[in-house]
N, C-alpha and C positions, 0 to 999 in steps of 0.2 A: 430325358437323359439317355445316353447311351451308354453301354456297357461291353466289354469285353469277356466272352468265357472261354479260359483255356484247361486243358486236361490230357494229363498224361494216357490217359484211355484212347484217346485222339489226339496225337502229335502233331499230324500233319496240319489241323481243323484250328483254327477261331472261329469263336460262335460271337453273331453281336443280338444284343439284347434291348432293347427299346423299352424304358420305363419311364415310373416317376418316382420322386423321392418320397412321396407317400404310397407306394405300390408297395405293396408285401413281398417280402421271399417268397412264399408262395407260388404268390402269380409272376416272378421270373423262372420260377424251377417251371411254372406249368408251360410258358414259352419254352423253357428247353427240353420239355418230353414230347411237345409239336417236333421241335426239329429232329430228336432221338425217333419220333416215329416215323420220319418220312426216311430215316437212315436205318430203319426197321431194325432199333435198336430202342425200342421203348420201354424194354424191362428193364435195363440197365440202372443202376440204383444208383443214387447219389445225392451229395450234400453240399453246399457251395461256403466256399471258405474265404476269407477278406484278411489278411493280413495276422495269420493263421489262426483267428477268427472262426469257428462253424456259427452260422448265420441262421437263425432258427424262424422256422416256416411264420410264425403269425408274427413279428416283428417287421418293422421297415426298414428301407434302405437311409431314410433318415436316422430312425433311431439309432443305425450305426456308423450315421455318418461319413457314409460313401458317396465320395463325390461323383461328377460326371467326367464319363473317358476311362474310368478304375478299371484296371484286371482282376477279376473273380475266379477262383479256381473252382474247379467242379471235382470235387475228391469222388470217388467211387466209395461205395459203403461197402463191396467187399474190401482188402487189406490190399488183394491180391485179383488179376481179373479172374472169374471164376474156377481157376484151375490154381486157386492159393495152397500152401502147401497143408494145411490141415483138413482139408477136402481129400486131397492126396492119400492121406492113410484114409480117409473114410470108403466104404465100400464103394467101386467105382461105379455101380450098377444105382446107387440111390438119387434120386429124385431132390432135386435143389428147390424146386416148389415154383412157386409165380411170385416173382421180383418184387411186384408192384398190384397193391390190392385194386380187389373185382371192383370197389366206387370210384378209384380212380380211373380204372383203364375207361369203366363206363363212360365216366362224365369226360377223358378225352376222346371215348367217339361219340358221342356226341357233339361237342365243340367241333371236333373233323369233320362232321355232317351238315352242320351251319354252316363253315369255312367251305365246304364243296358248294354246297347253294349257294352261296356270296358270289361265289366264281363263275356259277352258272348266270345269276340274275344279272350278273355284271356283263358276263358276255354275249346276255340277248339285249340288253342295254345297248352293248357299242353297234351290234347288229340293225337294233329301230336307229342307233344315230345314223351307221350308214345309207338306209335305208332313208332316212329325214335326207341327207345330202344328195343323194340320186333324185328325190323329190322336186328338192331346190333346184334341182338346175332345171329340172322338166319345167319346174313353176313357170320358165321365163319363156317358155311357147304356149301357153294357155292364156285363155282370156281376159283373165285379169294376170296377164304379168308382172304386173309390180310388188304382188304377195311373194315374189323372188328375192326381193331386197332384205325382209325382214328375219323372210328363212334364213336367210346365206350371213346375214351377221350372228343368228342366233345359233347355227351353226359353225361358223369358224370359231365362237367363243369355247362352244361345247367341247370341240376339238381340241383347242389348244389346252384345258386346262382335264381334260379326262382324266380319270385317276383311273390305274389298273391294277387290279390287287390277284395274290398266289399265298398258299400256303403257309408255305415258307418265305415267301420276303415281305409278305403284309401290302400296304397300300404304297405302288409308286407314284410319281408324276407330280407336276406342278401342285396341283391338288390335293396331295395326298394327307395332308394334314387337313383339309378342308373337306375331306368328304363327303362328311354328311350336308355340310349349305350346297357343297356344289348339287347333289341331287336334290335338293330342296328347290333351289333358284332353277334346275334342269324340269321341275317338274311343273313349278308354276310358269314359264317361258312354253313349253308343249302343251300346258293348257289354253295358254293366251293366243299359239300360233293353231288353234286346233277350234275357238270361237269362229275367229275368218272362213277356216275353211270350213264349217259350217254354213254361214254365210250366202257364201259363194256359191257353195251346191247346192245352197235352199232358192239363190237368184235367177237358178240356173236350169233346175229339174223342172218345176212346176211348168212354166211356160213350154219346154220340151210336150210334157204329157198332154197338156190341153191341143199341142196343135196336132200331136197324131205322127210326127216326123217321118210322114210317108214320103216325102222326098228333103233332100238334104237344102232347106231354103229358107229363110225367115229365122225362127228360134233354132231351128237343127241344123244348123251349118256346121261342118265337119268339127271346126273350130271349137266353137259351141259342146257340140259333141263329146268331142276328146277330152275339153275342160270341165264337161261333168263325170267323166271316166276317174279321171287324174283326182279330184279333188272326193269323191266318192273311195277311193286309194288312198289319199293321203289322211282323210280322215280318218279311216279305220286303223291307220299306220299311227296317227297320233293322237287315237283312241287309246288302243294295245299299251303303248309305251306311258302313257300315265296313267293306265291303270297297273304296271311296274313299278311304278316309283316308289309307292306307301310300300310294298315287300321291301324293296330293295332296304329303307329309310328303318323297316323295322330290324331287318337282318343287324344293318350297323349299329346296332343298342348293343349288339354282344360282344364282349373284347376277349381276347384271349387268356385263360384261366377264368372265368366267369364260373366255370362248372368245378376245375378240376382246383381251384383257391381251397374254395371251402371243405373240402377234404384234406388236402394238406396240412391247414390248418386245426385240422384233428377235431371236427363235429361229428365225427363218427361216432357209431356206442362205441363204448366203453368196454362190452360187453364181449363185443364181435372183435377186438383188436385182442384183448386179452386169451379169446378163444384160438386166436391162429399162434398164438406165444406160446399158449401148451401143447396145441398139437397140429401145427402146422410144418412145414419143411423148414430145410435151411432158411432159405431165404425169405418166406412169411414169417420166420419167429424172429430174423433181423429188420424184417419192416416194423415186425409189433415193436420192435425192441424200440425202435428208433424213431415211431409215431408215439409212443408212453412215453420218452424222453422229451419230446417234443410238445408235448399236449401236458405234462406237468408244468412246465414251463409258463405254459397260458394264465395260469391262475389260481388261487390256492384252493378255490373248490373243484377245481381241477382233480387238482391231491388229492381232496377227500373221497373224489370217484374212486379213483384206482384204488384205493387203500380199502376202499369201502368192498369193490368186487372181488378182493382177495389179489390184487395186483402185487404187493409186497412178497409176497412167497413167490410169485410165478418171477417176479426182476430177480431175486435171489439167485432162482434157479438157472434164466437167462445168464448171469454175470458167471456163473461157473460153465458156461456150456464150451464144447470146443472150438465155435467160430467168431476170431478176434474181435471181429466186427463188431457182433450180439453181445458180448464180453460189454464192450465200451459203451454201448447205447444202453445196458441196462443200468450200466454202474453210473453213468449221468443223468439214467432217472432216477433212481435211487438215491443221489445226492439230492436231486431237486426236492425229492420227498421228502429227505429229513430236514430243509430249511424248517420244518414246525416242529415245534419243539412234544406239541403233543401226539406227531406220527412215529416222533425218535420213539417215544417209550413203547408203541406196537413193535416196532423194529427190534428191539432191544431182546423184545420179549421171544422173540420166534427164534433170536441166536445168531440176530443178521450183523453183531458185532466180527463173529469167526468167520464170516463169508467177508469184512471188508477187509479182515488181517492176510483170508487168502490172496485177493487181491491185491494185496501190496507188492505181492511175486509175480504180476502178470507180465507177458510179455512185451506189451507195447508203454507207455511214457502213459499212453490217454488212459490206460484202467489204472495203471497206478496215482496218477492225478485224483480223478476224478472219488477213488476208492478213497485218497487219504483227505481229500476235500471233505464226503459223506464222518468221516472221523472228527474231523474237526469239530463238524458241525454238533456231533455228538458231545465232546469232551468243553466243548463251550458253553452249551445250553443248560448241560446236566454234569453238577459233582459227583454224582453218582458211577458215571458213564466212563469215568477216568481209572477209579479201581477196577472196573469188567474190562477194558482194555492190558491194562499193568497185568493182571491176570492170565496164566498158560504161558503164550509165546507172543502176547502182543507188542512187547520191548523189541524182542528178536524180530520181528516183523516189521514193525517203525523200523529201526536202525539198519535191515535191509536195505528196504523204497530208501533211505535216506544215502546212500554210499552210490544211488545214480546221480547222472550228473545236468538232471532239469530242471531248471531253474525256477520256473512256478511250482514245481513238485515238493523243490525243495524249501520253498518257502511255507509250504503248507505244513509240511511234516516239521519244519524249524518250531509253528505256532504249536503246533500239537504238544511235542516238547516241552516249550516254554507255560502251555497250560495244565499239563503235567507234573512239573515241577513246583510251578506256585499253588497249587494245589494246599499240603499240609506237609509236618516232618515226615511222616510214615510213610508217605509217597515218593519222597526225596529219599529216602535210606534206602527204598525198595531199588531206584533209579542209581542209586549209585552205587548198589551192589551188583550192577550188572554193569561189565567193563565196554559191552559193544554197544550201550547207550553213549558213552563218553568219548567213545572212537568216532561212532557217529557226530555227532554236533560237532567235534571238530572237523571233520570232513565239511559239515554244512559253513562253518564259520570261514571254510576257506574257498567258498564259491564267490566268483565276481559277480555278488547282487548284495548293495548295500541292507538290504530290507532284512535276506536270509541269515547275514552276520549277525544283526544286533538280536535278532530275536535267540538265534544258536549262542550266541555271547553272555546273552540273559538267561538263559537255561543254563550255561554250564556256571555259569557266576552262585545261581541258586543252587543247583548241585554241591557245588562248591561250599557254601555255608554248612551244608549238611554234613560231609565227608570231601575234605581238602586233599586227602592222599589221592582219591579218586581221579580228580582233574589235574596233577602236580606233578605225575607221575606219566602225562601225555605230552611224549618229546617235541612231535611236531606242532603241538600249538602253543609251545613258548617259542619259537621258532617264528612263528604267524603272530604271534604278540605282540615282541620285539619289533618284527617286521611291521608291522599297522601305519606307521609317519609314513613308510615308501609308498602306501599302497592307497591310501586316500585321506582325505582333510577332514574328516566327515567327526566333531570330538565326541559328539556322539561314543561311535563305533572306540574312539580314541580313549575315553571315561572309560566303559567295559574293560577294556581292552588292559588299561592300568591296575582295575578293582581284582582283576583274577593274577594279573602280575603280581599283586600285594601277596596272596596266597602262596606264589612259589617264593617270594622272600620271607615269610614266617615260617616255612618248613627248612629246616638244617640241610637235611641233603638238597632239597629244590632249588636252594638261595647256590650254591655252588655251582650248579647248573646254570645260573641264573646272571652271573656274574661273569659267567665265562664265557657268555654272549658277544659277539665282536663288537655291534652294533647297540649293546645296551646304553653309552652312556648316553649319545645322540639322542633316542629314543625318548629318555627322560629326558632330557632337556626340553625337545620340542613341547613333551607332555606339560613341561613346567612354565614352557612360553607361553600358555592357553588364556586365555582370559575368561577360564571357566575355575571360578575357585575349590569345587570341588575337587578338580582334577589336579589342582595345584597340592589340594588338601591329602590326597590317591600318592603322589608324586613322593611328599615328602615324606609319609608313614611309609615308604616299602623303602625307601634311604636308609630310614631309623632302623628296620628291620632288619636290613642288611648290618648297618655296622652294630648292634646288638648282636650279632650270631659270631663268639667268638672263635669258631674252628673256621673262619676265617680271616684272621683279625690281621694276619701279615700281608694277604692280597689287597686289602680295603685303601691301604694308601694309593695303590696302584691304577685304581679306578675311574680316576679323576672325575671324582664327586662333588670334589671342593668350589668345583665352578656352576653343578645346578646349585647346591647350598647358596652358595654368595648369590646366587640368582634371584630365590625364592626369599631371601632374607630381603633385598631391596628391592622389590618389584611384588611381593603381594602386602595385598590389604587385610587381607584376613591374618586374624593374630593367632590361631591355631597352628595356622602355616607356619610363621614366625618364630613360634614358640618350639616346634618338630623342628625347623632348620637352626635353631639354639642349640639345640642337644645334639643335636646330628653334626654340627660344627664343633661341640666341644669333644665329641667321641671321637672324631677323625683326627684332631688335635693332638688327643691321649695315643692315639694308635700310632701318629708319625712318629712322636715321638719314642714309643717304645721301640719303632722300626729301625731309628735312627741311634740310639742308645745299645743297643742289640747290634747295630754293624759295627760300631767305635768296640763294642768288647769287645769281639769275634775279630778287631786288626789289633787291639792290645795283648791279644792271646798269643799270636801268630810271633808276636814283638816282643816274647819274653827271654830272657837270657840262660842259655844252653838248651833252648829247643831248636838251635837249628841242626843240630845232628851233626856239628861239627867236635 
């Protein structure tokens, strides 16, 4: 399959890439450090991304199901080309290190050493063929002429399907997928035309020597002669040339990345990666960073390497350092780490909870991800993990990362939340004595991702059972409440969305609020059209709620309520329902008519005799 690499590094350049769909990331990164090296740009770091996607070295292009013809971006691992702006304050005189470790660079020159011998053996190859083709045509003035016929087909084939191979563009020509048979059938064809001319020179010499060729006559006629010259020539020529072929046949066993795979794929120690993390340069502590991220990833005894050589303190230390890059690679190893539930409690232990809350403020989308990812994974595995978070500024830190506006970020910090809050009450009071929890979730609940609503809708819902004033008292998400029919079908989101509504109709000032909605009675109605009876069940209890709260008993006729009522009364099944739209019918009853009875006084007052001031 082939592939497309494009990169902002190289605007002007598409790179194309030659695989298979079981070839690793690897061995397409190790194809593009060939071409970055012949553009003497082979430090240059980088990661290749699918569909914004990072594509991790020991996986396939299957396993990510990239088809053939895709564009693959080649991000750069620094932020910025090496002159990013936090290298900028750093001393301009300091040493950025070596891009790219000493087993890779090795194992690509090596691979570059093979690749020039390929090119060498290939081009004394075409050299014995030219050399076979001047043969052949000599063939047909020697003594046995007809040995020309065989050459000359066996050579025009050779010809035509020659494969010629470079560096950089690999194997061309008719052949060039056929390589290795073409020299296979080149080699056995030069041994077959190389019997004859054995042969011939054996039919040829002997009788030469016995007669002494003291004059040109008999067996030494010039003829004679020349055709043992010629074939004494040709055989040595198609001696040489298959004794080339077994090189050339072994050369083509090695393909590109053959060397530089297996480091990528991080079978390095362990020991030597983490060594250049503590004290290596810029750019060796963002390759450790980003081979630990990479090599966690492989396997969970993986994990238990790194954790084991003290890796957890040194990604710590990484994820706070000043180059965005190493920031991000650490903090996506350090998620990958706490996938075990028995690495979180090391972690836990050394304080690496305050190192992901700092990360919640980092600059770029990717550490704050990946930092509130590494959270998750904490507050899921372990109850415990949820009070050392709620603890200092971890609230303050959540609801931060949460008031950005990315979309998988935010769906993380939604779960986090909502595992927070279902937690127990004392977590819930804690959470709802803090206002900029509750500002947050609604901020999340009003992102366009159905997934980040319900899970923010379900935290603030739970909040809510705990302390009602808390959520009731946030203008804009009865606003996004109300709003919920315009914005999608989903009753899901629709059910929540009523249950927290219920809340502002049970509090006296909320319900006034609530009421003076433009768009509320629509709202309920659609809610009531649902064919989910819960929702019908949500519907009717914030109705009753409503005309229950007599400080507003004069607006309630005004509502027009009387039509979800008459709704739910002949249209659900459920007798709960039924029963809330009974009472909720005879309360609006009682209210018309107090409204109605109250204007008839208010014009008999007006209609009394000697108030008109006459």
């Amino acid at each position: 399959m082939m592939l497309y690499v494009e990169s902002k590094a190289f605007p002007k350049k598409t790179f194309i890439i030659l695989c298979k769909l079981t070839d690793t990331i690897a061995r397409a990164r190790a194809q593009m450090l060939h071409i970055l090296w012949e553009l003497g740009r082979d430090d240059h770091q980088f990661r290749f991304r699918y569909r914004g996607q990072y594509l991790r070295d020991a996986y396939t292009f299957e396993d990510y199901e990239i088809p053939e013809n895709a564009v693959v971006k080649m991000v750069p691992m620094a932020k910025r080309q090496e002159s990013f702006v936090d290298l900028r304050r750093m001393d301009q005189q300091e040493d950025l290190g070596q891009g790219t470790s000493d087993e890779v660079i090795n194992a690509l020159n090596d691979e570059i050493k093979i690749f020039v011998t390929r090119e060498k053996l290939l081009s004394a190859q075409q050299a014995f063929l030219w050399l076979w083709a001047l043969a052949t045509m000599l063939s047909f003035i020697t003594y046995y002429f007809y040995s020309g016929f065989w050459n000359a087909i066996a050579v025009y084939f050779f010809f035509k399907y020659c494969p010629t191979f470079t560096r950089t563009g690999g194997f061309v020509g008719r052949a060039s997928q056929y390589h290795g048979r073409y020299m296979i059938v080149y080699g056995i064809t030069s041994l077959a035309c190389l019997a004859p001319s054995i042969v011939f020179l054996c039919l040829l010499l002997p009788p030469m020597i016995s007669q002494g060729c003291g004059a040109y006559i008999g067996a030494c006629t010039h003829w004679k002669l020349w055709s043992v010259i010629f074939y004494g020539c040709f055989t040595l020529v198609l001696f040489l040339q298959t004794c080339l072929i077994p090189f050339i046949i072994y050369n083509f066993r090695f393909k590109t990345g053959d060397y530089v795979e297996k480091y990528l794929v991080k079978t390095r120690d362990v020991e030597k990666v983490l060594f250049s993390a503590r004290n290596g340069k810029i750019k060796e502590k963002r390759n450790a960073a980003f081979e630990l991220a990479s090599f966690a990833a492989c396997s969970d005894d993986n994990k238990h390497k790194i954790v084991g050589q003290g890796g957890m303190e040194v990604l710590s230390n990484l994820s706070l350092c000043r180059d965005e890059a190493t920031q991000e690679y650490a903090a996506e190893a350090l998620a990958e780490l706490l996938t075990l539930p028995e690495i979180q409690v090391q972690f836990v232990e050394i304080g690496g909870i305050k190192t992901l809350c700092a990360l919640l403020h980092g600059r770029t989308d990717k550490i704050i991800y990946e930092a509130a990812t590494a959270l998750f994974y904490l507050v899921s595995d372990n109850d415990d993990n949820k009070m050392l978070i709620v603890e200092d500024t971890g609230l303050d830190d959540l609801a931060h990362a949460s008031m950005k506006d990315n979309i998988k970020t935010a769906r993380v910090l939604a779960g986090i939340f909502l595992e927070l809050a279902s937690y127990d009450a004392d977590l819930r009071s804690i959470i709802a004595s803090r206002n900029v929890v509750a500002v947050a979730l609604v901020h999340l609940c009003q992102l366009p991702d159905s997934e980040t609503q319900q899970l923010s809708l379900q935290a603030l819902e739970l909040v809510a059972i705990e302390s009602p004033e808390s959520v009731v008292t946030q203008e804009q998400l009865l606003h996004h409440l109300v709003a919920m029919p315009r914005l999608t079908e989903d009753e899901r989101l629709h059910l929540l969305s009523g249950k927290i509504m219920l809340y502002f109709a049970e509090s006296e000032e909320a319900c006034s609020e609530l009421i003076g909605m433009t768009n509320l009675t629509d709202t309920l109605l659609q809610f009531a059209q649902s064919n989910e009876p819960i929702l019908q069940t949500v519907v009717s209890k914030i109705i009753l709620a409503i005309l229950e709260n007599r400080r507003i008993a004069r607006r309630i006729p005004f509502l027009g309520l009387d039509k979800i009522i008459m709704y739910l009364q002949n249209n659900s099944a459920d007798r709960h329902v039924y029963d809330n739209a009974d009472t909720a019918l005879n309360l609006l009853t009682i209210y018309s008519s107090e409204v109605k009875m109250g204007s008839s006084l208010s014009i008999k007052s007006t209609d009394k005799p000697g108030q008109s001031g006459f």
